[in-house]
C-alpha positions in Angstrom: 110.3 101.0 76.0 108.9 97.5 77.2 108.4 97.0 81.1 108.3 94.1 83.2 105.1 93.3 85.5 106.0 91.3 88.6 103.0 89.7 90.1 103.5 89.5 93.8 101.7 87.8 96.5 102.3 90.7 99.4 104.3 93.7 100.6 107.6 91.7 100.9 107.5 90.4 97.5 106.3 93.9 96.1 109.7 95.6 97.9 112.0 92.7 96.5 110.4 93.0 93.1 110.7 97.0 92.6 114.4 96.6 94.0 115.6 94.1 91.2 113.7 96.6 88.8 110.5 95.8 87.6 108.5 98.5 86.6 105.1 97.3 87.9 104.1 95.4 91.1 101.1 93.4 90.4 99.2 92.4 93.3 97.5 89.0 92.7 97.0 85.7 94.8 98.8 83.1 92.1 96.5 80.2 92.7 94.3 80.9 89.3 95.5 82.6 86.1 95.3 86.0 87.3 94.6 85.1 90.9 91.8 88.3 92.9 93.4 89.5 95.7 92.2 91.4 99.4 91.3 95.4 98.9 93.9 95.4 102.3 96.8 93.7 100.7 96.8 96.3 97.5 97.3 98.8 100.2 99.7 97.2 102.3 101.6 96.6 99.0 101.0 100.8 97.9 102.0 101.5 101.8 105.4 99.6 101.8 106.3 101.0 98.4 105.8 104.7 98.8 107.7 104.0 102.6 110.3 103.1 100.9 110.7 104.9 97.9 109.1 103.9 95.5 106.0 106.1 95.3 106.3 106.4 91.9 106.5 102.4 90.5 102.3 101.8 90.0 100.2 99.3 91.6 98.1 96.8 89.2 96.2 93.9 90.3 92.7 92.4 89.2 89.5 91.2 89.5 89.1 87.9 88.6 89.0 85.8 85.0 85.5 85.6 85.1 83.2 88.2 85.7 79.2 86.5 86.9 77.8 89.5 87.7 77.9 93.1 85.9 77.2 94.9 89.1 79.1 93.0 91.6 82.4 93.3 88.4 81.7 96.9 88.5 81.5 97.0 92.5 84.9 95.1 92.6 86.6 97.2 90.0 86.3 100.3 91.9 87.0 98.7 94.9 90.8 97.7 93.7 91.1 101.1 92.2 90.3 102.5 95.6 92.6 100.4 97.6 95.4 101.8 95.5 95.5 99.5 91.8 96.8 102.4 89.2 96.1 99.6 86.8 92.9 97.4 86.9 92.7 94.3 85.1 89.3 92.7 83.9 89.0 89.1 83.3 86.6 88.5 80.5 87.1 84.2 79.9 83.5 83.0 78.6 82.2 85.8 77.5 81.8 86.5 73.5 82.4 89.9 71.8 79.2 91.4 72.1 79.3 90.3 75.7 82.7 91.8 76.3 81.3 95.2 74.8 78.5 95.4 77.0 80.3 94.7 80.3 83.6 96.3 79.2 81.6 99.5 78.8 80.3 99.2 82.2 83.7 98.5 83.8 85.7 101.3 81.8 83.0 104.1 82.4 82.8 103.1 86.6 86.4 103.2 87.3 87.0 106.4 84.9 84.0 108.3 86.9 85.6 108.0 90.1 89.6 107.5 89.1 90.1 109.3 85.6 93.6 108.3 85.7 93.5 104.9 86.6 93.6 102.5 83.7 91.9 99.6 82.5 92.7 96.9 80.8 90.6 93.7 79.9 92.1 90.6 80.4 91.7 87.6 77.3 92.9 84.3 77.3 94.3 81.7 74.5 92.8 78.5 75.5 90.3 77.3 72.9 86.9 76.5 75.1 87.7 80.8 75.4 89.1 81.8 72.2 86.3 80.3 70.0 84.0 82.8 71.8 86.7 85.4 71.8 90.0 86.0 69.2 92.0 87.9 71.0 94.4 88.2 67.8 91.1 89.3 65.8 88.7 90.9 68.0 90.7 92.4 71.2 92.0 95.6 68.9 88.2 96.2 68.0 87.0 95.8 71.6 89.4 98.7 73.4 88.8 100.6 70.9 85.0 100.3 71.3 84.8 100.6 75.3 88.2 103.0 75.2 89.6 101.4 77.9 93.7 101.5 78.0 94.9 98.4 76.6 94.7 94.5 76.3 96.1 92.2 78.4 96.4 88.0 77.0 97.1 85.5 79.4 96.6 82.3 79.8 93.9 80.6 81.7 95.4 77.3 83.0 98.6 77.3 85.3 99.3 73.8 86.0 99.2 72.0 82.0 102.6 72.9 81.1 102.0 75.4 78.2 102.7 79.0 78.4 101.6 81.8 75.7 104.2 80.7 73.0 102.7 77.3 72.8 99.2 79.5 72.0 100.9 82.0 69.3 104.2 82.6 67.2 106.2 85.8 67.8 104.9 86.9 64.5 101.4 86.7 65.4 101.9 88.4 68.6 103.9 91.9 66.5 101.6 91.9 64.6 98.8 92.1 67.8 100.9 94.4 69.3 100.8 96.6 66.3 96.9 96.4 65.6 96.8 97.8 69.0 99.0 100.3 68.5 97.9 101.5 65.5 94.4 102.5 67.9 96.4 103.8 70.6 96.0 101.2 72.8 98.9 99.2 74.8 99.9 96.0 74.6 100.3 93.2 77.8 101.4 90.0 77.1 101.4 86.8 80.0 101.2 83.4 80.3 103.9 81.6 82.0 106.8 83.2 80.2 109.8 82.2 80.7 113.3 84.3 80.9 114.8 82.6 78.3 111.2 83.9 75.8 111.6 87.3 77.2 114.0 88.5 74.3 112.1 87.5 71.1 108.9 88.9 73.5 110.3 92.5 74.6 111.2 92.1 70.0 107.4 92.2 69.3 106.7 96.3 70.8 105.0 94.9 73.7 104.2 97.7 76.3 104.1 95.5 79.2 105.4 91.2 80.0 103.9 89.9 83.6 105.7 87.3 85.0 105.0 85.3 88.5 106.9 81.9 88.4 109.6 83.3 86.3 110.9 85.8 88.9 110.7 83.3 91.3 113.2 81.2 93.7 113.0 77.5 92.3 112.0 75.4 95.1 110.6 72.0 94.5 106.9 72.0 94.4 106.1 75.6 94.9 105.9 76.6 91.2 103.9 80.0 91.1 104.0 79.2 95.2 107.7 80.5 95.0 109.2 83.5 96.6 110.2 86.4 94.1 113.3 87.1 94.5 115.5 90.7 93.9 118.3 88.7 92.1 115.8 87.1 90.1 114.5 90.1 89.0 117.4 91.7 88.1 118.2 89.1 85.8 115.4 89.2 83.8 115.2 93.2 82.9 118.8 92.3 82.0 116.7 90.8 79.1 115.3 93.8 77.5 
């Protein structure tokens, strides 16, 4: 069965989130595409869960779309996984498939060492100037195979354009991702300003895991992704599955 990923910006969020049934709180700042946020706010967010029970919905959150430095991603990765991230997403925009191997490796065996049950999963994006260095149809089933990290997750890069994952791929193109993936074992995230009304022909494809931010959130003029996320909301969109 699918689950929905709510990316929230703080404890408050996190509790209204888990309460209109999302399955994953995803801690994130939502001023990039997957927006880093504070070691302290993943733990306020784990504290005010388990408080009040919900100990068992997991944590994700990431670090970063771009990663500049191997040792300061592999710092940073631990880091979130230590502040209480159950999940830990990798952004890996510029970087071509041998690159991705390389660092992935890295990434995948530092947060395993220390947190074998954490999981990982690299984070790919649509746009071309990213895509031409990087398929994620083509390539990302190869690549967690090869660094045996959890999963993939595809998102898109740019927020403020107007186009959302479906503008990037069909619903055929994505089954069939989601299929190459699970034919290695591997799970399935899909993002990218999806919208409620999408999330039927998505949750269609297999697809382990949908994150939305703007799309569980109250519609106030000029917030956008800025928004508050909402229980109500919520509840309406696992309604969709």
């Amino acid at each position: 069965m699918g689950r929905l990923l709510v990316s929230v910006r703080g404890s408050i969020e996190a509790l209204e989130a888990v309460k209109g049934g999302a399955h994953i709180a995803d801690v994130e700042f939502p001023a990039s595409a997957l927006g880093t946020p504070y070691p302290l706010n993943i733990k306020a967010v784990r504290d005010k869960l388990d408080k009040n029970g919900f100990k068992k919905i997991p944590i994700s959150t990431n670090i970063g779309e771009k990663q500049n430095v191997r040792s300061n991603s592999c710092q940073a990765a631990l880091g979130v996984a230590l502040a209480g991230a159950d999940y830990v997403k990798l952004g890996f925009a510029g970087l071509d498939y041998d690159e991705a191997v390389s660092l992935g490796n890295s990434l995948v065996r530092t947060v395993k060492h220390w947190f074998p049950k954490r999981k990982v999963y690299p984070a790919v994006f649509p746009e071309n100037k990213y895509s031409k260095l990087f398929d994620p149809l083509r390539e990302g089933p190869k690549l967690v195979k090869e660094i045996n990290c959890d999963g993939l997750l595809i998102d898109t890069f740019k927020k403020d354009i107007g186009k959302g994952l479906l503008d990037y791929y069909t619903i055929k193109e994505l089954k069939k991702f989601v299929n190459d993936l699970h034919k290695v074992g591997k799970e399935a995230w899909l993002a990218g300003s999806i919208t409620k009304e999408q999330l039927l022909a998505l949750w269609g494809t297999g697809v382990d895991v949908i994150c939305v931010r703007g799309a569980a959130c109250e519609r106030l003029k000029g917030e956008g992704r800025f928004g508050k996320v909402k229980k109500e909301i919520v509840e309406q969109l696992t309604k969709t599955k």
